[in-house]
N, C-alpha and C positions, 0 to 999 in steps of 0.2 A: 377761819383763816388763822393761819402761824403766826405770832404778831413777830418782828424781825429780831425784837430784844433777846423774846425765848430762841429766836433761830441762831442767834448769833453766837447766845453761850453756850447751846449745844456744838456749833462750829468750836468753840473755843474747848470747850468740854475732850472733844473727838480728834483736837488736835495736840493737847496734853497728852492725852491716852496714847496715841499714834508717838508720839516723842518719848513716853514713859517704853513702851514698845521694844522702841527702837536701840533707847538706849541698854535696856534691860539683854535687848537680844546683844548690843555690840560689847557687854560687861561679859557675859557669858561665853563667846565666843573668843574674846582676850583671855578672859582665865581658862578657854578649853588647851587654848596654845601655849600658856605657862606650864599650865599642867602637863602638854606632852613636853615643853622643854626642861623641866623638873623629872620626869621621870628618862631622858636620854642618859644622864649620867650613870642610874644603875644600868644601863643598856651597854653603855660603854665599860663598865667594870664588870660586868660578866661577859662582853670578847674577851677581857683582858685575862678574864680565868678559864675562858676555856685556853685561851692560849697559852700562858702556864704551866695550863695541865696537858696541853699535846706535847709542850716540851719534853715537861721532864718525861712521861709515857715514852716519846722517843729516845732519851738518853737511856732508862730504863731497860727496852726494846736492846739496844744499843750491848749494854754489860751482859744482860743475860745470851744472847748470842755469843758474846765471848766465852763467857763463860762456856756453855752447854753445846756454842755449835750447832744451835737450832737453828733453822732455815727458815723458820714459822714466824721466831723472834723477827727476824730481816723484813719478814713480808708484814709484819706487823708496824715494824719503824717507817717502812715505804708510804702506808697507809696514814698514818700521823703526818709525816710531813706534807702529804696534800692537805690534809684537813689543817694543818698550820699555814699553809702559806693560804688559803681560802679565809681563814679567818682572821691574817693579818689584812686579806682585801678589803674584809667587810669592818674591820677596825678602821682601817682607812678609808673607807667611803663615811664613818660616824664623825671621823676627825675631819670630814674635808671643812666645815666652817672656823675651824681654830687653828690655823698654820702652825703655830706651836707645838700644839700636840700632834700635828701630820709632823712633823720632820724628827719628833720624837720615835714614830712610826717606822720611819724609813730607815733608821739608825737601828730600831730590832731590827727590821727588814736584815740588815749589812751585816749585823752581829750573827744574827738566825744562818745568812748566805756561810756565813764563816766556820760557824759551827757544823752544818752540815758538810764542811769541804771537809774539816780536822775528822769528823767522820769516817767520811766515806776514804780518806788516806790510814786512818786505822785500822778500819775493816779491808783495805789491801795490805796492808803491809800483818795482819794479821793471816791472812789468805796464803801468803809468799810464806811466810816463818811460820811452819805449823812443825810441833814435835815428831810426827812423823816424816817428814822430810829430812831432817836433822840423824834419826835413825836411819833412814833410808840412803843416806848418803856419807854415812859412817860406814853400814854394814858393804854398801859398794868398792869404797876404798879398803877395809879390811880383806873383802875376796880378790880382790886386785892384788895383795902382797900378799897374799897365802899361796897364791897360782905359782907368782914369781920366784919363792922358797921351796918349793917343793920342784921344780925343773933343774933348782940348782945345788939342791942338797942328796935325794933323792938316788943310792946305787942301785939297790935291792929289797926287795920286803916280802918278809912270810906272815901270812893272816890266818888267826885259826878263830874260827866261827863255835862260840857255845849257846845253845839255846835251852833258855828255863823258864819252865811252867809256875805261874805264881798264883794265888789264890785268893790274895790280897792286893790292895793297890801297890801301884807298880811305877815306876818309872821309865817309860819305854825310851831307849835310845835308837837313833837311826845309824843302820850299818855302816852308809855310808858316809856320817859325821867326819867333816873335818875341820878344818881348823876355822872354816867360817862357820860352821855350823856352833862350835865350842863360842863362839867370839859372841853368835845371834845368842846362845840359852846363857851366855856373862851378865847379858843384856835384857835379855825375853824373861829366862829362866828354864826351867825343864820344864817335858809335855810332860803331863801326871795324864794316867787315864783309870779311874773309880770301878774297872771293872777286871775281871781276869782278862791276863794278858800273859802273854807269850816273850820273854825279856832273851834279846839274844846278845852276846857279848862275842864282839871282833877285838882280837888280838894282833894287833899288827908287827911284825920285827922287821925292823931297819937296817941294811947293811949299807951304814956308811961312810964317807972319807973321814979324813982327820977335819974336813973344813967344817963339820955338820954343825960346832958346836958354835962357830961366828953367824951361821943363818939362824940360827934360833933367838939370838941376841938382838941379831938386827929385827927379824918380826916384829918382836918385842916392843925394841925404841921404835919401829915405825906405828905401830899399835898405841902409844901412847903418845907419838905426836899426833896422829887423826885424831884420838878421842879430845888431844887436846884442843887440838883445833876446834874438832865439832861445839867441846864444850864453850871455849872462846867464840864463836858465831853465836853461839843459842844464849851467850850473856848479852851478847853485843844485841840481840834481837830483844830481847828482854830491856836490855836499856831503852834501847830504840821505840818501844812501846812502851816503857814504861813514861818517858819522853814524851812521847805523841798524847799518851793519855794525861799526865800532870798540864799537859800544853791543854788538851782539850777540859778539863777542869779549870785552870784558869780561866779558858775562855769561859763555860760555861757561868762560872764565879761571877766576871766581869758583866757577861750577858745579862745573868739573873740580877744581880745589881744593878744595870741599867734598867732592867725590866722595872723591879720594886723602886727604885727611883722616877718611871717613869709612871708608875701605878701610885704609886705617893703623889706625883706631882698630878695625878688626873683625879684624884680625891679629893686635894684638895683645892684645884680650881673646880671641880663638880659639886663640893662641899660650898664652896663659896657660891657658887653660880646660882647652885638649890637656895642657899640661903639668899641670894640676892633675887630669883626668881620669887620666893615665897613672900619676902620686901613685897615687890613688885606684884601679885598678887592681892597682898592684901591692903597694897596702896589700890589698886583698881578697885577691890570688895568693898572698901569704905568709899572711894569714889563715886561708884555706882551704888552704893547704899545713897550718900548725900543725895546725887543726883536723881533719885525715884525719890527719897521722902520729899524733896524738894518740891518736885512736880506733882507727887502725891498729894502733899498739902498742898499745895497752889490751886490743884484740880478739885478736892476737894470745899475748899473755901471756894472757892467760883461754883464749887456745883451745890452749897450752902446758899450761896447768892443767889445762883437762879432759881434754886428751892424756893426761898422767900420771893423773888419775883412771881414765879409759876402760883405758887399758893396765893398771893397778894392777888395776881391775877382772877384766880379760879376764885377768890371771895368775892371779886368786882365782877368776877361772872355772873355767880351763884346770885349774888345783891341785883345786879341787872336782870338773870333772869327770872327771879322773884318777881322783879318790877314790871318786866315783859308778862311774864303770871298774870301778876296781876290786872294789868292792862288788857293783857287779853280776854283775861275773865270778865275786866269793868268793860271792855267794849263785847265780848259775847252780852254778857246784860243787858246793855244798853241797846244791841244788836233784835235779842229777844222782847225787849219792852218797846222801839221800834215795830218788830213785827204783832207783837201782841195790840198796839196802837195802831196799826193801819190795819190787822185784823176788826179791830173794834170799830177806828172809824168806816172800815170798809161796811161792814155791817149796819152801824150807825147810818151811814149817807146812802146806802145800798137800799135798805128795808125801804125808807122812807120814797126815794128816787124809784124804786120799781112799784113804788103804790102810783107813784103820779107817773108813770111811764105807760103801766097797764092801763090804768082808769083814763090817761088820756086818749090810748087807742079806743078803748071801750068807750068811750065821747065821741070817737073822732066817726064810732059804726052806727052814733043816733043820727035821725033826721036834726040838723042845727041849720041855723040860717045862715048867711055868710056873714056875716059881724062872729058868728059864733065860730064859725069854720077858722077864722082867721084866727083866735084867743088860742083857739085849739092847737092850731100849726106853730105859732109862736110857742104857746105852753111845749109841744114837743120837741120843736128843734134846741129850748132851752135845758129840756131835759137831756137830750143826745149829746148836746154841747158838754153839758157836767158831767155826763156819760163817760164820753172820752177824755175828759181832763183826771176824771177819777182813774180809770184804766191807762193814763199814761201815766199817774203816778207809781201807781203798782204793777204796773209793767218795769218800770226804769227800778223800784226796788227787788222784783225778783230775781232782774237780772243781775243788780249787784250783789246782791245773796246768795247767786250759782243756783236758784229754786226752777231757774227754767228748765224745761226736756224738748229738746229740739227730736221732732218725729223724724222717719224716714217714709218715705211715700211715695210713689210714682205720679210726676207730675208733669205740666208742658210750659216749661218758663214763656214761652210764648203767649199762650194763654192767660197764664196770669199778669203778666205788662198788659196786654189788652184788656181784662177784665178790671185792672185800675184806671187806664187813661179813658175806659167808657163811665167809669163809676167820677170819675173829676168833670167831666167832659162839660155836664150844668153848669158846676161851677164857675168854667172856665169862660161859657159862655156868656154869661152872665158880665164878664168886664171883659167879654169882646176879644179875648186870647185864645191864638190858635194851637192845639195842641197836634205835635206832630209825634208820630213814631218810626224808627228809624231800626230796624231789625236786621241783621245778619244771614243770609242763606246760610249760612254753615252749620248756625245753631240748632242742636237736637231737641226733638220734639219730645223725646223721653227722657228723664233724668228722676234720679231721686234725692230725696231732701225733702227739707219742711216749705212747703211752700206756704204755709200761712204765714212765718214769719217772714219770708222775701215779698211776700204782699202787704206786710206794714210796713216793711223798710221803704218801700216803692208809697204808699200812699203817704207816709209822713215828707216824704221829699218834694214829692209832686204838692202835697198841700202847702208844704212851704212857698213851692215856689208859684203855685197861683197866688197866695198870700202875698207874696213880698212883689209881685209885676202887676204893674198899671196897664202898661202895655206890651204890644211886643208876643210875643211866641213862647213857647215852650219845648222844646226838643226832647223824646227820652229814647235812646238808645238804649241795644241790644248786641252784643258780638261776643268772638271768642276770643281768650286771648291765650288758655294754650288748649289742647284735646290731646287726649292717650287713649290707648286701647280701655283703659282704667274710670278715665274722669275728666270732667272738663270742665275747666275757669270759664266763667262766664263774668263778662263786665260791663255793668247796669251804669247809664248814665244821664243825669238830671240836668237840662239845659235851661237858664231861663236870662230872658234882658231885662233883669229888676234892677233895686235900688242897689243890690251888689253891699260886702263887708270889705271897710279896712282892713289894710294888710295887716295893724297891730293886734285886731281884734280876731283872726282868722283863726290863731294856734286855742284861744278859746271858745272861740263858738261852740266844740263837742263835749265843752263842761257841762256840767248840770246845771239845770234851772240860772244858762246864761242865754243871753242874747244880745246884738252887737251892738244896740243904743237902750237906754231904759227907756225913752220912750216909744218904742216899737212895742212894746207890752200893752201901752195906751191906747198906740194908734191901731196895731195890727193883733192886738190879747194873744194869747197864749204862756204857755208856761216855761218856753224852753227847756223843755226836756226833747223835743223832735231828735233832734239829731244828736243827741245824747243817748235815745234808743236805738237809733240808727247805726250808729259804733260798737255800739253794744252788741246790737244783734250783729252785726256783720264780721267782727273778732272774735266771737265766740264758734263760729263756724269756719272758722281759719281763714278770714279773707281781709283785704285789705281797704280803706277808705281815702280818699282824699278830697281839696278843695282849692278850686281857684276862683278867685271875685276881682272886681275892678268896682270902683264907685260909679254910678249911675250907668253902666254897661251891664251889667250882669254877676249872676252866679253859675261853676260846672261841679257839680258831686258827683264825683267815683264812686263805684265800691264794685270789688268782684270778690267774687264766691265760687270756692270749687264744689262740685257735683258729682255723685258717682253715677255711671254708665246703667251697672246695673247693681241690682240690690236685695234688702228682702224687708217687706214692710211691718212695720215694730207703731204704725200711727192708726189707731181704730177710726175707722172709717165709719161713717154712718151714712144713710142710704136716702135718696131725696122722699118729701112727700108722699109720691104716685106712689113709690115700692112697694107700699103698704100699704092696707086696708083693715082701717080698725072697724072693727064690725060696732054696731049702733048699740046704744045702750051697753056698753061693756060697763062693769060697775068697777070704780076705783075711791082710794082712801085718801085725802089730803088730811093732813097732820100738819097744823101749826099754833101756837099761842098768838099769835097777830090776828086779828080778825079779817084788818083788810088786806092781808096777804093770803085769805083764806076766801076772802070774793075775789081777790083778779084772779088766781088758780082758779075759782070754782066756775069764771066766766071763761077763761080761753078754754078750760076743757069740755065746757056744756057746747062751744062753738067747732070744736074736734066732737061733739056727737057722742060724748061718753055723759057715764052716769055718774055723779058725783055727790060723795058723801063726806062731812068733813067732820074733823074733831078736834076742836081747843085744848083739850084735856090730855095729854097722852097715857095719863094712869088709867084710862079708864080705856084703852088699846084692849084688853085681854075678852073682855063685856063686847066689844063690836065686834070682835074676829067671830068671837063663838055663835054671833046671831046671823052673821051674813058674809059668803064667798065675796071674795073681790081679786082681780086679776091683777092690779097691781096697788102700790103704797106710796105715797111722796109725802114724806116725811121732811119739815125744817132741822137743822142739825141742833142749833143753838133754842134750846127752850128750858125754861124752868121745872125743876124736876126730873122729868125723863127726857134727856136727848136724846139726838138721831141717832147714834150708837146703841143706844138702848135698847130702842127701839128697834130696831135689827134685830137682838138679841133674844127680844120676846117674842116674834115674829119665829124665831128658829125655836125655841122651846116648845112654841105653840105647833112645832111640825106641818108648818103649810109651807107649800114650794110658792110663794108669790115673791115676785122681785118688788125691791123695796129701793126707790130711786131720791137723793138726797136733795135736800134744798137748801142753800147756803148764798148768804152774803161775804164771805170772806172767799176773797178770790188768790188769797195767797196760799189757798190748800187746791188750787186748781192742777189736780192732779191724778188722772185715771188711776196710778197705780194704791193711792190713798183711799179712794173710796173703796176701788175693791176689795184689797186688804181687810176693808172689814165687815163687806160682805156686804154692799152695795150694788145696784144691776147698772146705777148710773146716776147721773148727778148733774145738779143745772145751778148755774150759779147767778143768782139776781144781779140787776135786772133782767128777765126773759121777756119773751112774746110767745105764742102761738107754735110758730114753726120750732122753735127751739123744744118747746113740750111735746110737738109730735114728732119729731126725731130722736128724742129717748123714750117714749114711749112705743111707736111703730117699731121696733124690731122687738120689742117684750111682747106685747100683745095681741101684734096684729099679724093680718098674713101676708104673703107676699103677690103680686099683682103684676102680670105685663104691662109696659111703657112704651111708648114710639124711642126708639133708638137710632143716634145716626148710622145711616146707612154705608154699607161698603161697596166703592163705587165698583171696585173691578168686578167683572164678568166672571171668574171663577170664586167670587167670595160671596156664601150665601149670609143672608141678615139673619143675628141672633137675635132669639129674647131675649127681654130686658133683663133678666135672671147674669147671664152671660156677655160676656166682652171678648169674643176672638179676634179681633183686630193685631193684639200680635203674633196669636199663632197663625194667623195667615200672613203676616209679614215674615214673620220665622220660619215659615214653611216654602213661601214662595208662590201659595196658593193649591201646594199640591195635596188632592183628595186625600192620597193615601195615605201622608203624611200625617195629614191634621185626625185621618179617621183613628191611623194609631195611637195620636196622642191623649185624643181623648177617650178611647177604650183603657189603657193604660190608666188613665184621671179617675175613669170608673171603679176598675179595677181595684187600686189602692185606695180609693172613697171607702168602698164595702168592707175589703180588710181593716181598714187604718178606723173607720167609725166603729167595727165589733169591738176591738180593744181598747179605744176609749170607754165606750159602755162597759166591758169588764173590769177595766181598771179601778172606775168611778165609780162601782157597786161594791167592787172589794174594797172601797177607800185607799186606791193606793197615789195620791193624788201626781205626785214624784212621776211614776213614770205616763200616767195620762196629760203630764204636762208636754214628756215629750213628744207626743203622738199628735197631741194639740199644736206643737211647734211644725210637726210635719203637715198637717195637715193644710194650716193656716198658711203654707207655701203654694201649696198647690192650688187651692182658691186664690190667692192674692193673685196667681198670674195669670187667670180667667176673672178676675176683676172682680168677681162674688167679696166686695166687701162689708157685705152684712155679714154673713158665714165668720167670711177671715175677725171680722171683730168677735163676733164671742168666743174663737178659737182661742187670740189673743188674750182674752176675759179669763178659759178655764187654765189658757199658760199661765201667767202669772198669778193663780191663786196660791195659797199659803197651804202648807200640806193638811191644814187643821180645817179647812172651810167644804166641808162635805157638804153642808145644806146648799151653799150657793153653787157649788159645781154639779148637784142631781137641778140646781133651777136651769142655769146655762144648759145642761144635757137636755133635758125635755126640749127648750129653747132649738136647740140644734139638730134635734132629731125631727123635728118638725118642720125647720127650714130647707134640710138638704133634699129631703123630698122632693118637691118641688124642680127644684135644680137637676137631681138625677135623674127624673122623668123628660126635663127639655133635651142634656142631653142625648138621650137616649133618642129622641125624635129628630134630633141634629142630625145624629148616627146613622137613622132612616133616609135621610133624604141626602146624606153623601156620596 
């Protein structure tokens, strides 16, 4: 977990940064906008030159037109003055934030208006007074008083016409020349023409009065007051325009000087402005410089701080989790020397208790008298007594060690509540207590789970509470408390009217080695671990426990446990007695360094009717194999020299298939998948009896046997042999023929294929996938209830890829059992 300190300077860390950020972004985005206000001013001093330059282009525009009279020029000055008055707009939209320089604006505006009027009144009055006008309005009045001289001077005239051919340039006169024609070539000049011409000369003779010589005079003076005149106008036009132009030069003068006054004063307020922008600038640069090294450092030395914190930290980790190390390591140790200590004492108390457990049976099957009989009973129930105190010890340490494996199994919680309150039931009667059972119709007759352990949960309860009631009853309920298509809670319930625990003592009753007074150990012995097992087993399978007590009224223990519906069984089953038939005289090997663990074996098995040969020694294993067959080996694990490991080992060199079945006092390796592993057929763990020896030996050795089996009542269900269990294919079927006959044709079917390939698999050594064929197989028996089969299926499942000796023993094993079975059903088959 985050401790808050490291959280808080990362908060602090992340909110620095976020501020460094923000200011960095808000430094940036202030010098983006100096810098566009820094570069407006050259923006405004080049409108100010283009506008300059449209000007003078149009005054320009303006002279050369006069001059030349191009019409081009005009069209070109037109075109200027829009692109001036466009760019005194956009001058004036750069000026609208400084009034100043807008009214500056407006003032070219007025001057620019002015200059284009002085203009456009030049280029008319330039239009109106052209030289040719001037000419043209001479030579009109000249022919006007030539007309008028000649009407009234005019008596008579003789014309004689010469005409000459010239060769050379010429000057051609027109015949009809007269006196305006003289006046226009005064004026024009003569036509010349560059080519031969034809030159004719008209002679005219005048007969006229005496007066002729006053009209040639007057012509004269009238002739030279026109030209005077004309010349007079074309000065006065001249002034007039010269006038208009010095007027439009001032103005321009004035203009232009407004203009570079106005261009002067925006330079150097933009001069000023840039310099005060750039102030401004680089007061914000050094600004926001302080302000990041500021938080910089700030952030910095805080993330220095938590540095040292974090690391301080991480060494007070590191330190603790050394010590945790350590600790774990000194309590795995201690964990190990525990289990190696109740391995030892199990062994220790074990070897010794199964001598007097065995030998007291074997007492109890002499003729003895009854004084004798009695020592005997006593001597056993003392042994049973230390029996169970020992196995609740090692039960309550497996459990806390996680060493237990809860099976799954098809089982009938019914049955096993009954099967304990009959197994109490002496007990009970015995102080006159009635035990009641109180069961649920609802509850299912089939479930899976471990039912050995819900049958100790139930006997350790029930023994408490006959223990702890004088009088009074005993109640054990059975109900559901929830069901799914899936699984169903089942909740187990222990009623009794004892002596009842205080309420202060109740939260630890499910302590270990507690119990609610010290002297209840006195009065009523045991160890207090009961219901310390009790919790244990019942939380480890997902369920829950409770307890209510009153003093001198009673005790009620809960516990429920979910179940599944249905399942696939992973618990090797073994198979009763009957199943088997060990044939007489079968010869087997006992292996131990104990003597007298070498007569109680050598007596329960000479009482199972086998032949029995033992050896102290196990070096000297390789000398008895070669002299004599024997069908199977039970071998003690722990012996001096060669243990049961080894002895496995030598057994497999020596290449005989005999199963080799272990014998041990440490019941803390009670574990099917441990012996197998290393190549064991099976394993018994001291103290035994009898029945426990002939139920791991009957499926290695012996054969199998029909049994009386409960019968199935319905009319359409026929009774199987003992071999077989159809009881729920005819519930699954509903009893119909056809059904059950397909099912188990199909059973057949996949037996024959699914057993070839195991044999091939297991002769190629390919242990991997005979395991899965094994998996399948062990299905299909488990739900015809053949649990001898399904066990050794389970056996070649989980071997090791490496144990080829034990999986050709299992194979023989199996190949010799299904027989049997596929012969019944095949006679099922017949009779369906």
């Amino acid at each position: 977990m985050i401790k808050p300190k490291v959280l808080t300077g990362f908060i602090i860390i992340l909110l620095f940064s976020a501020s460094s950020i923000i200011v960095t972004y808000q430094g940036f985005r202030e010098l983006n906008l100096t810098r566009q206000e820094i570069g407006q001013p050259g923006q405004k001093l080049a409108v100010i030159n283009r506008l300059i330059s449209g000007v003078y282009g149009g005054e320009a525009d303006v002279r050369m037109f006069i001059i030349t009279n191009d019409t081009g020029y005009l069209e070109s000055f037109e075109e200027r003055k829009k692109k001036v008055t466009s760019v005194l707009n956009s001058l004036d939209g750069l000026m609208a934030e400084t009034p100043g320089q807008q009214q500056n604006v407006k003032q070219i505006k007025a001057l620019l208006s002015r200059k284009w009027a002085i203009v456009n009144e030049l280029l008319a009055l330039r239009k109106t007074y052209t030289d040719d006008r001037f000419y043209e309005e001479a030579l009109k009045q000249i022919e006007r008083a030539g007309t008028e001289s000649r009407i009234r001077a005019s008596v008579a005239k003789t014309t004689t016409v010469t005409t000459t051919l010239h060769d050379t340039v010429v000057t051609l006169e027109n015949k009809d020349e007269n006196l305006f024609g003289k006046i226009k070539r005064f004026f024009v000049g003569p036509e010349r023409v560059d080519t031969v011409s034809r030159s004719v000369n008209i002679e005219t003779r005048l007969d006229t009065i005496d007066k002729g010589q006053y009209v040639s005079d007057s012509i004269i003076n009238n002739l030279v007051k026109l030209i005077n005149g004309i010349r007079a106008d074309q000065r006065k036009y001249q002034f007039d325009l010269g006038v208009k132009e010095a007027e439009l030069l001032e103005q321009d003068r004035e203009l232009m000087k407004k203009i570079e006054s106005i261009v002067s004063s925006l330079e150097r307020q933009e001069l000023s402005s840039s310099i005060r922008q750039s102030v401004l600038a680089q007061d914000l640069v050094n600004r926001s410089i302080i302000k990041i090294l500021a938080l910089g450092s700030f952030t910095f030395i805080l993330l220095l701080v938590l540095l040292a914190v974090i690391f301080r930290d991480i060494s007070r980790s590191n330190q603790y989790r050394t010590q945790l190390l350590e600790a774990k390591q000194y309590a795995e140790r201690l964990l190990r020397v525990k289990e190696q200590f109740l391995a030892n004492i199990s062994h220790e108390i074990r070897t010794p208790l199964s001598a007097v457990i065995g030998l007291t049976h074997q007492l109890g099957k002499t003729d003895l008298n009854a004084r004798q009989q009695d020592y005997v009973s006593t001597l056993s129930s003392s042994a049973d007594h230390l029996l169970s105190v020992i196995n609740d010890i090692l039960d309550y340490s497996k459990l806390e060690s996680g060493q237990v494996r809860f099976e799954t199994a098809m089982f009938d919680p019914v049955n096993v509540l009954e099967s304990v309150t009959q197994t109490f039931n002496p007990k009970a009667e015995e102080k006159q207590l009635l035990v009641h059972t109180n069961i649920d119709p609802a509850v299912p007759h089939v479930l899976w789970g471990d039912s050995f352990r819900l049958k100790q949960a139930l006997m350790n309860l029930l023994s408490n509470a006959i223990k702890f009631t004088e009088s009074g009853s005993i109640i054990v309920s059975l109900g559901v408390v929830r069901l799914t298509p899936e699984y169903v809670k089942l909740q187990f319930t222990v009623a009794d009217t004892g002596v009842g625990i205080p309420p202060e003592q109740q939260q630890a009753i499910f302590e270990e080695f507690t119990q609610a007074d010290s002297s209840i150990s006195r009065k009523y012995g045991g160890t207090g671990l009961g219901l310390t097992l009790v919790k244990k087993i019942v939380e480890l399978q997902g369920g829950e426990i409770s307890l209510e007590s009153k003093i001198n009224e009673g005790t009620i223990v809960k516990f429920s446990i979910p179940y599944a519906l249905t399942g696939v069984e992973t618990k090797e089953e073994t198979l009763e007695r009957s199943s088997f038939a060990i044939p007489n005289n079968t010869a087997i090997l006992v292996i131990d360094d104990d003597e007298v663990n070498l007569l109680i074996v050598t007596e329960m098995a000479t009482t199972l009717g086998l032949q029995v040969d033992t050896l102290s020694k196990p070096e000297a294993l390789y000398e008895t194999l070669s002299s004599k067959k024997y069908s199977a080996i039970l071998t003690d694990i722990q012996m001096p020299g060669l243990n049961g490991y080894e002895v496995v080992k030598l057994v497999e060199q020596f290449n005989e298939n005999i199963p080799v079945v272990a014998i041990t006092a440490n019941s803390m390796v009670d574990s099917p998948e441990h012996f197998t592993s290393h190549g064991f057929a099976g394993y018994l763990i001291k103290p035994f009896v009898e029945t426990d020896l002939q139920k791991v030996l009957s499926p290695l050795i012996g054969i199998p046997k029909p049994v009386k089996q409960l019968q199935v009542s319905t009319k359409s269900r026929r009774s199987s042999p003992a071999q077989i269990d159809l009881s729920d294919l005819y519930r699954f079927t509903g009893g119909d023929k056809n059904s059950l006959r397909l099912i188990l044709t199909s059973f057949l079917d996949n037996t024959y294929r699914n057993a070839d390939e195991l044999n091939r698999y297991i002769r190629e050594k390919n242990l991997k996938q005979a395991s899965e064929v094994a998996h399948r197989m062990k299905s299909a028996f488990s739900q015809l209830k053949i649990y001898h089969i399904s066990s050794l299926l389970q056996k070649i499942e989980t071997l090791k890829p490496d144990k080829y000796r034990a999986a050709n023993i299992y194979l023989d094993y199996l190949n010799k059992q299904i027989k049997p079975v596929v012969k019944e059903i095949r006679e099922l088959l017949e009779k369906l």
